[in-house]
Structure formats: C-alpha cells, structure tokens
C-alpha positions in Angstrom: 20.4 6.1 -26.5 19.4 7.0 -22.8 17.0 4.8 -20.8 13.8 7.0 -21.4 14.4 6.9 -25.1 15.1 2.7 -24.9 12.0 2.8 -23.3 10.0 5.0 -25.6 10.8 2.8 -28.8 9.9 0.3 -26.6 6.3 0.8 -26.1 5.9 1.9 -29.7 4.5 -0.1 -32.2 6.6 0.3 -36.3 4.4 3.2 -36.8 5.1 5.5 -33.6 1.9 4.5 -31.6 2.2 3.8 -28.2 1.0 0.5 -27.0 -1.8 1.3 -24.6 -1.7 -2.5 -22.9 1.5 -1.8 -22.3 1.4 1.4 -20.9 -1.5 0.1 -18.7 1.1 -2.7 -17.6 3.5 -0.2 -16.9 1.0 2.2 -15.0 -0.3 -1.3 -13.1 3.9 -2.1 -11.8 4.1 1.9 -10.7 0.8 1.3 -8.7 2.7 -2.1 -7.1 5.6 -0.1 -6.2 3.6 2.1 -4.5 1.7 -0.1 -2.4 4.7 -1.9 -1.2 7.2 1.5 -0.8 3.8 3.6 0.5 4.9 2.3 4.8 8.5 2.6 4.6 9.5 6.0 2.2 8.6 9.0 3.2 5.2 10.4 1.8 7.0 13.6 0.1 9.1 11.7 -2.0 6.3 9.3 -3.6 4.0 12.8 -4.2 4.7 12.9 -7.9 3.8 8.9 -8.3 0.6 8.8 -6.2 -0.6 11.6 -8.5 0.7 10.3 -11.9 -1.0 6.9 -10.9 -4.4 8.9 -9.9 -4.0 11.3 -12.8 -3.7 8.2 -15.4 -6.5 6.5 -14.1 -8.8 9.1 -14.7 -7.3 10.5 -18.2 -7.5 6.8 -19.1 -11.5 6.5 -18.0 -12.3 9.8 -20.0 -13.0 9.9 -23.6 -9.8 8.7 -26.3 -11.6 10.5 -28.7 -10.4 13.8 -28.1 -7.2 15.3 -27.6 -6.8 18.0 -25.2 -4.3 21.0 -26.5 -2.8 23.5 -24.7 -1.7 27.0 -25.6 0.5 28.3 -23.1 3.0 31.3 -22.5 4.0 34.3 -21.1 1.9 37.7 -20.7 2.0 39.5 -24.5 3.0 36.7 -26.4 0.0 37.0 -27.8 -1.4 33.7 -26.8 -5.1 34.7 -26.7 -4.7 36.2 -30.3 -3.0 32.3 -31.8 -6.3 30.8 -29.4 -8.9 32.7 -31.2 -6.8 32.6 -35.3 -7.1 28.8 -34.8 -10.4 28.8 -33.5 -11.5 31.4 -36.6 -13.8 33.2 -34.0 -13.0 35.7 -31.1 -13.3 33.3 -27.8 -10.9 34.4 -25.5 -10.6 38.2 -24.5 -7.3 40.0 -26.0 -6.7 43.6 -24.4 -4.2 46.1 -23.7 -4.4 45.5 -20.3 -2.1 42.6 -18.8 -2.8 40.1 -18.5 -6.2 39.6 -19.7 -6.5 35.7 -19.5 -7.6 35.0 -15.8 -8.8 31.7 -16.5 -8.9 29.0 -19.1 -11.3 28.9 -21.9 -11.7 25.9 -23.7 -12.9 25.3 -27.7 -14.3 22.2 -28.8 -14.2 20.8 -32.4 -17.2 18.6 -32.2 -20.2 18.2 -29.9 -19.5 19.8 -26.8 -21.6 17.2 -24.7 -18.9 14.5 -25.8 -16.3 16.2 -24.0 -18.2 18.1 -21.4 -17.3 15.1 -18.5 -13.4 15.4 -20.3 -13.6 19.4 -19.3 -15.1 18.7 -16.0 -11.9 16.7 -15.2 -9.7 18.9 -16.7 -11.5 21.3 -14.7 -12.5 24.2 -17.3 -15.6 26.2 -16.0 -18.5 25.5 -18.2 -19.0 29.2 -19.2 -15.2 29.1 -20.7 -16.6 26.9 -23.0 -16.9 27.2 -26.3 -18.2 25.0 -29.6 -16.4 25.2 -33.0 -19.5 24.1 -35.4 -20.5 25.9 -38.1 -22.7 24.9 -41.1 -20.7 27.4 -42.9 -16.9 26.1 -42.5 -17.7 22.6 -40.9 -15.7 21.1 -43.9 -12.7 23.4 -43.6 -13.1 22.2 -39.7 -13.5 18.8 -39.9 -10.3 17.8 -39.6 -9.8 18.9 -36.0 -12.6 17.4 -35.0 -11.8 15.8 -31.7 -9.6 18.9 -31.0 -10.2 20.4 -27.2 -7.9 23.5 -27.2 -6.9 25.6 -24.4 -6.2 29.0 -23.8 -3.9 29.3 -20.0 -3.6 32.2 -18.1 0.2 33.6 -18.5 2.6 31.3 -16.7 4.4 34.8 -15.5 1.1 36.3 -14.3 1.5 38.7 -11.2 -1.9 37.0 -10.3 -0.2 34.0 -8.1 -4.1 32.3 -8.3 -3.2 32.6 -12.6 0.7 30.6 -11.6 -1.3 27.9 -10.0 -3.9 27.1 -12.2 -1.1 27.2 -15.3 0.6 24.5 -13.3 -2.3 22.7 -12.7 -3.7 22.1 -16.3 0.2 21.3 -17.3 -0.3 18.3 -15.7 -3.4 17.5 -16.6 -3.4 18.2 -20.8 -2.3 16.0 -23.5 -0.4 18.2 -25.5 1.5 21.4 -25.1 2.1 24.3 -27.7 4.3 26.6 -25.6 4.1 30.5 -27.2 6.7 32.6 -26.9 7.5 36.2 -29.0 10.6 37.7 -30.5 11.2 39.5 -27.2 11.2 37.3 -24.4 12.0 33.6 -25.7 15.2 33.3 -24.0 13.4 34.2 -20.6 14.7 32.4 -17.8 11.5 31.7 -15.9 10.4 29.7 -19.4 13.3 27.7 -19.9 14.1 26.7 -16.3 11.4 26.4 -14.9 9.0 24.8 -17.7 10.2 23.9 -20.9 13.1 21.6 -19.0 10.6 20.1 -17.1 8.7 19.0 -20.1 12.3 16.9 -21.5 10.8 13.8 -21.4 7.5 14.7 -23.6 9.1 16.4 -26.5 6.6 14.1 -28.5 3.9 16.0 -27.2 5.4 19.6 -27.4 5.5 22.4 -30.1 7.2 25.7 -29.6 5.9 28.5 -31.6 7.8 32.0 -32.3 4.7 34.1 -32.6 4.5 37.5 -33.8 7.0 36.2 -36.3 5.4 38.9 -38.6 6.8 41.6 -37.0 10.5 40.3 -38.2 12.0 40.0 -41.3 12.7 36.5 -43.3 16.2 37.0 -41.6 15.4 38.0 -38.9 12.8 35.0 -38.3 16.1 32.6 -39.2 18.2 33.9 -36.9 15.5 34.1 -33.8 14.5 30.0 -34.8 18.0 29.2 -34.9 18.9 30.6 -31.5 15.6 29.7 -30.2 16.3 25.7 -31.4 20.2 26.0 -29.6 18.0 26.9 -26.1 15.8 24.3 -26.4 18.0 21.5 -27.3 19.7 23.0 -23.7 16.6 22.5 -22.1 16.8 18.6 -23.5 13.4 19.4 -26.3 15.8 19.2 -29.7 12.9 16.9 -31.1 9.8 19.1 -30.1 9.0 21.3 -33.4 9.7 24.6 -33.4 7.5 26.8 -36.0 6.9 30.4 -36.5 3.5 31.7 -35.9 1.5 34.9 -36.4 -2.1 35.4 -35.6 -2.9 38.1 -38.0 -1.3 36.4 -41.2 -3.8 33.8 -41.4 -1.1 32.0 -43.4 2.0 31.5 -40.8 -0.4 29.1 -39.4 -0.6 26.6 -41.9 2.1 24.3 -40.4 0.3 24.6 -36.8 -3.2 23.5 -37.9 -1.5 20.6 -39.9 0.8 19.6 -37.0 -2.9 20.0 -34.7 -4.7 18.0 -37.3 -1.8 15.0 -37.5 -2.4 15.0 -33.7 -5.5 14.4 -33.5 -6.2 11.8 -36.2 -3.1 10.0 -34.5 -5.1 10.2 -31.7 -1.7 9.6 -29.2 -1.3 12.4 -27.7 -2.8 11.2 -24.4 -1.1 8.3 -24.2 2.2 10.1 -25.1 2.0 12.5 -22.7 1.4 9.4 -19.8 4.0 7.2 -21.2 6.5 10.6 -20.4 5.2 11.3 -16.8 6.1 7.7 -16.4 9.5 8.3 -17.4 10.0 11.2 -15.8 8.7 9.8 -12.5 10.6 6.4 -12.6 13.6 8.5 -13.5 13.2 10.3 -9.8 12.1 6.7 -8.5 15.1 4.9 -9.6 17.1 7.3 -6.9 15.4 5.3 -4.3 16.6 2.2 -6.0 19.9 0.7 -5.7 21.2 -3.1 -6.5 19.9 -5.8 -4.9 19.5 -6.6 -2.1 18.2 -10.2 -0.1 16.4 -10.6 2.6 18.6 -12.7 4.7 21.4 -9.7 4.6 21.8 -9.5 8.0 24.4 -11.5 8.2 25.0 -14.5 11.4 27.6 -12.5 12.9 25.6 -10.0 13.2 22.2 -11.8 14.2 25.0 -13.1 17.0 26.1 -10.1 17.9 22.2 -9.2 18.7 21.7 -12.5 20.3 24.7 -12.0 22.7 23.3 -9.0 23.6 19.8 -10.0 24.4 21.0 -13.1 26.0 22.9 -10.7 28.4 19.4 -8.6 29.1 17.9 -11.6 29.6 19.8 -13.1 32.4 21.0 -16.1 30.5 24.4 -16.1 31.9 22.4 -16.3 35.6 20.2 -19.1 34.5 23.3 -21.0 33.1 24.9 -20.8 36.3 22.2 -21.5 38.5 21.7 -24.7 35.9 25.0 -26.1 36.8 24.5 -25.2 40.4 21.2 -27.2 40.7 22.7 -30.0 39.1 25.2 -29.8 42.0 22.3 -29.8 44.4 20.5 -32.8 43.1 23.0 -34.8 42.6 24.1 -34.0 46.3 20.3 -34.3 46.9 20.3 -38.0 45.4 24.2 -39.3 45.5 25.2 -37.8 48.8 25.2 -39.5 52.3 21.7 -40.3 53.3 21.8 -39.0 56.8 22.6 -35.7 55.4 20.5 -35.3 52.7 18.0 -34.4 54.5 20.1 -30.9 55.3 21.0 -30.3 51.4 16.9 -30.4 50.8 16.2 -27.5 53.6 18.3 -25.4 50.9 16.2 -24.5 47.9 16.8 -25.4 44.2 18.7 -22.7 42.7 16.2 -22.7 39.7 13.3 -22.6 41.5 14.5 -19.6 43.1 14.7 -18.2 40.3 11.4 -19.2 39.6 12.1 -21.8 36.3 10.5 -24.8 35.9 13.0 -28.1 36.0 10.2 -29.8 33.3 10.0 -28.4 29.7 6.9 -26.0 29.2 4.2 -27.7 27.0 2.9 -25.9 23.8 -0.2 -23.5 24.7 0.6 -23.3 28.6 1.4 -20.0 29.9 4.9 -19.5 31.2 5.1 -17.7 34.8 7.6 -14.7 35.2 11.0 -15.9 36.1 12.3 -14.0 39.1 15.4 -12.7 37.0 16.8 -9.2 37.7 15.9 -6.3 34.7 18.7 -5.5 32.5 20.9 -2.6 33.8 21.6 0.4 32.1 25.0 -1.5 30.2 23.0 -4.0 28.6 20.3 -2.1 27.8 22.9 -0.3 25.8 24.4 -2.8 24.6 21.1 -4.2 23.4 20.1 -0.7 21.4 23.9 -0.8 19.7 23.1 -4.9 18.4 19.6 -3.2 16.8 21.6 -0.4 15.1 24.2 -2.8 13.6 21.2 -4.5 12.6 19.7 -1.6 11.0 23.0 -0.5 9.8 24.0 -3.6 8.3 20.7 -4.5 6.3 20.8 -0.5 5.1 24.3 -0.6 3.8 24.0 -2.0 0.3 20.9 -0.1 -0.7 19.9 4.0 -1.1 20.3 5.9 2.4 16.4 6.9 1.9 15.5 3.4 2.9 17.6 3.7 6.3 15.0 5.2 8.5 12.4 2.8 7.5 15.1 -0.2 8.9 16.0 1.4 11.9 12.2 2.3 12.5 11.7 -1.7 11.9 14.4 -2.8 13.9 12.9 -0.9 17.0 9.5 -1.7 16.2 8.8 -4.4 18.7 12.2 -3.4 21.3 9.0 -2.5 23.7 8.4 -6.4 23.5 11.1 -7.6 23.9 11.9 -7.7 27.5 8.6 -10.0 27.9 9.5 -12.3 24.9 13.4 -13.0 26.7 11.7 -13.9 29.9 8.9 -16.2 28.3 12.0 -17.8 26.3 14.2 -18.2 29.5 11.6 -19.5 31.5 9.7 -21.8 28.5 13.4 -23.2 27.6 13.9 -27.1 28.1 17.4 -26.7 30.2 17.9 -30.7 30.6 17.0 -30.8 34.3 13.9 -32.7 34.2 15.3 -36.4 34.1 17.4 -37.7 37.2 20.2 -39.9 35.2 20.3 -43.7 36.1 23.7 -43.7 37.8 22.4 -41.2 40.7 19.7 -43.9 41.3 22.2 -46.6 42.0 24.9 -44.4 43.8 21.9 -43.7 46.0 20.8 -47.2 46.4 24.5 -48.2 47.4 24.9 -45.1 49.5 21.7 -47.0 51.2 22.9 -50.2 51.4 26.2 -48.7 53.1 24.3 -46.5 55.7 22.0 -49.1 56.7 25.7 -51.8 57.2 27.0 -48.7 59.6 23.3 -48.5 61.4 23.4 -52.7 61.5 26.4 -52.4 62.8 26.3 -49.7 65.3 23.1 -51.2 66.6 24.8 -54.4 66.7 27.6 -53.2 68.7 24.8 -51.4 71.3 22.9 -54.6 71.4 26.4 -56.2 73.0 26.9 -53.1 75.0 23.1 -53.9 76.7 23.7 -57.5 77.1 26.9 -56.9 79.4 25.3 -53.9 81.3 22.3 -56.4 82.3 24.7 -58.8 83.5 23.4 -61.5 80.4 26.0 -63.9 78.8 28.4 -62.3 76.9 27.7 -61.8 72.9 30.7 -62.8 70.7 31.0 -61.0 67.4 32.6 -62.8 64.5 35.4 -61.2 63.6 37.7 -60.6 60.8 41.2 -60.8 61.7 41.1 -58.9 65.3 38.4 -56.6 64.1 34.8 -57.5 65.1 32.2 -57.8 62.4 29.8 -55.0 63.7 32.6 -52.6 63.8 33.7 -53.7 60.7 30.2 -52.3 59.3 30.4 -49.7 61.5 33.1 -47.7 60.6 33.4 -49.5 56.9 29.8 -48.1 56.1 30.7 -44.6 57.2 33.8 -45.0 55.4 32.7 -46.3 52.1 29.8 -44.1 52.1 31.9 -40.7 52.1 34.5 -42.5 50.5 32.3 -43.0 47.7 31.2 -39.3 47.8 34.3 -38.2 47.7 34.9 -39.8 44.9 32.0 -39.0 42.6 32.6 -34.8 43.6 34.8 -34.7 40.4 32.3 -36.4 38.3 29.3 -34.6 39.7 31.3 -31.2 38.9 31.9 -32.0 35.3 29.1 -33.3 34.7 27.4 -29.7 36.5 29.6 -27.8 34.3 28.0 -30.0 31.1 24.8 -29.2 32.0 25.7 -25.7 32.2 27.1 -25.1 29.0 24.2 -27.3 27.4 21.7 -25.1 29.2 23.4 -21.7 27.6 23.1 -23.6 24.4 19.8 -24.2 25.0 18.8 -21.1 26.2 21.0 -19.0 23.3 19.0 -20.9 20.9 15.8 -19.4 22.1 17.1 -15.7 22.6 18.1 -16.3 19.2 14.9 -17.4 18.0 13.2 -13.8 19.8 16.0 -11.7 18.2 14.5 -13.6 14.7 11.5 -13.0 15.3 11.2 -9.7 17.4 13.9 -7.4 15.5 15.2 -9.2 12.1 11.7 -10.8 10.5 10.9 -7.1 10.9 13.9 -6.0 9.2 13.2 -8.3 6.4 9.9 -7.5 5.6 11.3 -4.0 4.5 14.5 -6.0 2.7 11.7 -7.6 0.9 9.6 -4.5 0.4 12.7 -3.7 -1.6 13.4 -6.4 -3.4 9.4 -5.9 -4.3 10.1 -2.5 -5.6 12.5 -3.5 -7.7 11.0 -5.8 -9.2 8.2 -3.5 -9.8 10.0 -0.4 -11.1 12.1 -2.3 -13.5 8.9 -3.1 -15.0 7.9 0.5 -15.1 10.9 1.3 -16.9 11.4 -2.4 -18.7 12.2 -2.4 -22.4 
C-alpha cells in the first residue's frame, strides 16, 4: 500500500466516510506550510497549493447538501445525449454540428435557490440552469435530490475558450463521470492528459462506455475489458467502469444508482479534497528532504567566514597596532624620564587609527575607525566564506531550497562592512588599565633620575664654590669615588640599566596583548558573521524544519 492509499484509510471512518475534522486539520498544516515556504520557494512551484487551499475553503463554506456531478468527454461521445437521459428532459442542446456544448449547463435536483450561491462558485451562468421538479415524477426523482449535474463542453474542443473552461470546472466539481464511445476510448489526449491526472480520486470517478448500444453483448465485453487494462495504466483500476447508452433508458440503471449512492453518502466533496491533498503533497514532498537543524552550519565553517571578515575588517592591523601601543605606553610610563617626553610627541598607534583605549559603553555610538577598506582579495575571499555558508547549510536538503540560502546569506553583505567597523572599534582590546608594575618602574626610574640630577647639581655646586675662590667642598666618598658622582653616573646607569632590562618583558608582554586583542576582536567579527549572515541562514533552516513538520501532517496517517 502506497502513501496516498495509507493515508486515505486513514481519514476514513469503518464505513468509508471521510473525516471532515480531519481533513480540515490537514487543509489547516497545508495552509502552515505555505505561510512559512510562501518567502523562500519560488511562487511557481507552490501554484497548485495556494489554489487547493483557496479552492477548499470556499467548497467547504458552500452548501454539503449537494453534490456537484460532472459529465465530461470528448466531442460525439454523446455526452449531451447521457446529460439530458439522466435528467429525463431535453436541457442541453445535442446537434449534428460539433461541438454543440459551448458552455456548461447545470441541472438541479431540488430547489434551485439552495444551490444557486454553489453554481455561482462553480461559476455556471444562471441561464444554464435548469430545475429537475416535477409533480409528476418527483417520487421517481427523489432520490437524487441534492444532485447538481453538469454538462462540459468537449475537453478536445477546437474552441481553445471550451479547453479552458473544461479545465476549470475539473477542479472545481466533486465528482467526475468521464464519457467516452466505442470509437475513441483509447484516445491519447484522454488518457494522458486527464484521466492520469485524476489517479488520486478514483473514489470520485466513473468511466462510462456510451453508445454501448451500438455493439454487441461481445462486443461490449471485449471494449470494457480493454477499456479497464487502460485505465488501470492510467492508475484508476478502482474507479467503476459501466456501459451506458442514452437511448435505452435501461443501460442506465447502474449510473443513476451509482449517482443516487453518491449523493445520499454525501462524500463526494470531501473525497474529491482529501485527493487534491494527496496529489499536491505528493508534488510537495519533492521539496522535502530529511531533516535538517538549524545550527548546520557547522564551526569550521562559521570560522572559515569569521576569518574572512576578520581579514576585511582590519583585525590583523588593529592586533598589531595593539601590541605596538602597548610598546609605546609602557615606553611612555617605564622608560627614562628625561626622554619620555620625546616617546609622547609620537602618537598612540590606536588612536591613529582612531580606537578608543576604554571599552565602548552600551547605547554610545561608536566613531569610524580610520581602518583601510577591504581590497579586492578579501572582498573575495569574504563572498567565497558566504557561499560555503550557503553551500553548506543547502547540502542535506532538496536543491530547490538553495537559492533561498544563498539569497539569505547575502541578504545583509550590504551591512556588513559598517557592522565590522562598529565591532572593531566598540571591542574592549585590554588597553584601558596601566598595570601596577609600570607605576613602580616609573616611580624608581624617578627616584634614579632625580639621584643623577642631585648628584650632577651637587658636583656643579663644588665646581661654583672653587671658581669663586670659597673654601673647598669635600664630597664623601666611597672608596676613591665621590658620592655625587657616584649618583651621577649610578642614576644614569641604573636608570637605562633598568630599561634595558624590562625591553624583554615589555615585548612579551606587547605580544600578549596582541594576541589577546585578536581574541578579542575575533570574538566580535564572529558575533557579526552570527548575526549578519548565519541567523539569516537559519531562519530558512528553520522555515524548513517548519515545513516539515507541517507537510507530514498533511500527509500523516
């Protein structure tokens, strides 16, 4: 048993009825699919849906009461003749001349004002209308009543105006009795182009052999038989197949009975929905593959992106310029004092770059950085990290859901320059505290200079006193050395000693803060790629998860 057929026992009840709740339910999940497939696959292939889901709703609002019948076939297969035997009264025109049914005409057993608003839908002019009442036969009748046949215009009409309006009330009737004639049954036209579309509502099709009359008992065997064979090609084995003939009133015995059991069952309607919605979900389940979750863009390939963008962005610059400023500060605060003052006329390597030193609180706006815009390279390289991005979330699912992932994955690439620069230039990059141990190199670097200044001016102040002809000053000494000298030279000493020193220190620890300030700053490139290109990405991952979800109802068990 196929997956339609699972499906049809499942929505009927023991005795054969469909469930109408749960065809509701089931027209209610093709309706969810819609909505949430409806921005990402293209229009053309969700045509048949939109128009089942539209179709249903208004067949549903219309009267259940009656059951609308259609008698369709080709020209001179005397369809016009079985409209008006069944009826018992000459409705629709029958002439030499072919064809001679231009437009539908419609016969109502019952009040005609009941179903007037169900013809207006179905679109039957109300001059093509007709009412089967009589006080004479109502008895006879009375078993059809609820019955709304059609006559069609010929399906092979050279009239294309007759072709379109035959496809149009196809879709829009409950129940099908397809007439064909000894002569053309086997036609090509029929069997391809209509009876194999209607596979999926054998329930709601009969296939008559009219003119059977004209052919003997044999005869009428052997055309059945071979007639049966091409319909159970064309997937209708199940639909009934009777022989007809509109001038012996009695070959159409089995046809009113298998017209009255229809309408009593009152089904035919909701048969002929509950097989559009296999038929569609059928097409729909090509657009559905296994699952797939929304975080299947995997890291290496969210790194792969992020590597990218951090390139654009100028993060490799910004890290470098990091390590260089933390060169220049600690210069700025650990290096001798009487130079310092030259390392400040040099500007912070951040700040030419226009970055803040402090972290950027929440809500303030973040000035441009002064980075260069990507070249031609990385913007390359940045549109081959969104088609792996693309390309990877598209890979387990159907190839019709590829466009809407690459359209998703470019949808905010227009942004994206500004979003780098905001996260380059909002990014905390560790600068903004000076660590203790610069304070009290710079305090001893200090206390050193000012020992060589004491000492130098102590040395001058001896210098004075001899030039002025004043008693001699005596410096303590230590050893031979005297003290002033001592501090002299010692402070200059120690102080680039002690510089000298602390270069190796201050270079790690510059090439710390670089690598923590890359960290810092891949973080937040990674958090724009996240935001910009995959939470677009996985909105249409979960669009499809959605869709499955919803069409497995339409086709649940």
């Amino acid at each position: 048993m196929n997956l339609a057929e699972r499906v049809r026992d499942a929505l009927t009840r023991d005795d054969g009825r469909i469930d109408a709740e749960r065809l509701v339910a089931r027209l209610e999940s093709l309706s969810r699919f819609l909505r949430v497939t409806d921005p990402y696959l293209p229009d053309g292939d969700l045509v048949a849906a939109h128009t089942l889901v539209e179709r249903a709703g208004g067949r549903l609002a219309l009267s259940q009461d009656h059951t609308v019948v259609a008698l369709a076939g080709s020209t001179g297969s005397g369809k016009s003749s079985l409209f008006n035997a069944l009826a018992r009264l000459k409705l629709s025109p029958v002439g030499v001349r072919r064809p001679t049914t231009g437009v539908a005409h419609a016969c109502v057993w019952g009040p005609l004002e009941a179903a007037n608003q169900l013809l207006d839908w179905v679109g039957v002019l109300p001059r093509q209308r007709y009412v089967r009442e009589s006080a004479l036969d109502g008895d006879d009748e009375a078993a059809l009543r609820g019955l709304v046949l059609l006559d069609l215009p010929d399906f092979d009409s050279v009239e294309r105006g007759h072709r379109l309006e035959v496809d149009r009330l196809l879709g829009l009737v409950d129940q099908v009795i397809w007439v064909v004639d000894p002569q053309k049954y086997g036609d090509r036209i029929l069997h391809n182009a209509y009876l194999r579309q209607f596979r999926q509502h054998a329930d709601i099709t009969i296939v008559v052999l009219n003119q059977a009359d004209r052919l003997s008992a044999t005869d009428t065997e052997i055309v059945l038989a071979d007639l049966k064979r091409l319909l159970e090609e064309d997937g209708l084995e199940a639909a009934p197949v009777l022989a007809t003939s509109a001038k012996q009133p009695g070959m159409l015995t089995e046809l009113r009975e298998a017209l009255e059991k229809t309408v009593a069952e009152r089904q035919a309607a909701l048969r002929r929905l509950s097989g559009d919605l296999d038929s569609v979900s059928e097409q729909l389940a090509l657009m559905i593959g296994p699952p797939a979750a929304e975080d299947e863009v995997d890291r290496a390939t969210v790194r792969q992106l992020s590597e990218a963008l951090a390139a654009s962005a100028g993060v490799p610059a910004v890290a470098e310029a990091t390590g260089n400023a933390y060169r220049h500060r600690a210069a700025a605060s650990t290096g001798w004092p009487l130079v310092r003052g030259l390392r400040k006329l040099r500007a912070d390597p951040l700040k030419r770059l226009h970055i803040e030193p402090s972290p950027v609180v929440e809500g303030e706006v973040v000035p441009r950085t002064s980075l260069p815009a990507a070249d031609a390279a990385q913007k390359s390289a940045v549109g081959l990290s969104l088609r792996a991005v693309a390309d990877r979330a598209a890979a387990p699912i159907p190839a019709v859901w590829s466009p809407a992932l690459h359209t998703a994955a470019r949808s905010r690439a227009a942004d994206l320059p500004d979003a780098l620069d905001r996260a380059v230039g909002s990014t905390d990059l560790g600068m903004s505290r000076t660590p203790i141990w610069w304070r009290v190199v710079g305090v001893l670097q200090w206390a050193l200079t000012f020992a060589a200044v004491g000492g130098l001016l102590w040395l001058l102040a001896g210098y004075a006193v001899r030039v002025l002809g004043l008693p001699e000053l005596h410096y303590p000494k230590i050893g031979e050395a005297p003290l002033p000298t001592l501090f002299l030279l010692g402070g200059l000493a120690l102080g680039l000693l002690l510089w000298l020193l602390l270069k190796p220190i201050v270079n790690y620890a510059a090439r710390r803060a670089r690598r923590r300030a890359e960290q810092r700053l891949q973080v937040a490139v990674t958090g724009v790629a996240r935001e910009y290109v995959v939470a677009p990405v996985r909105e249409v991952l979960n669009a499809y998860a959605q869709a499955r979800e919803a069409l497995a109802a339409v086709r649940s068990e």
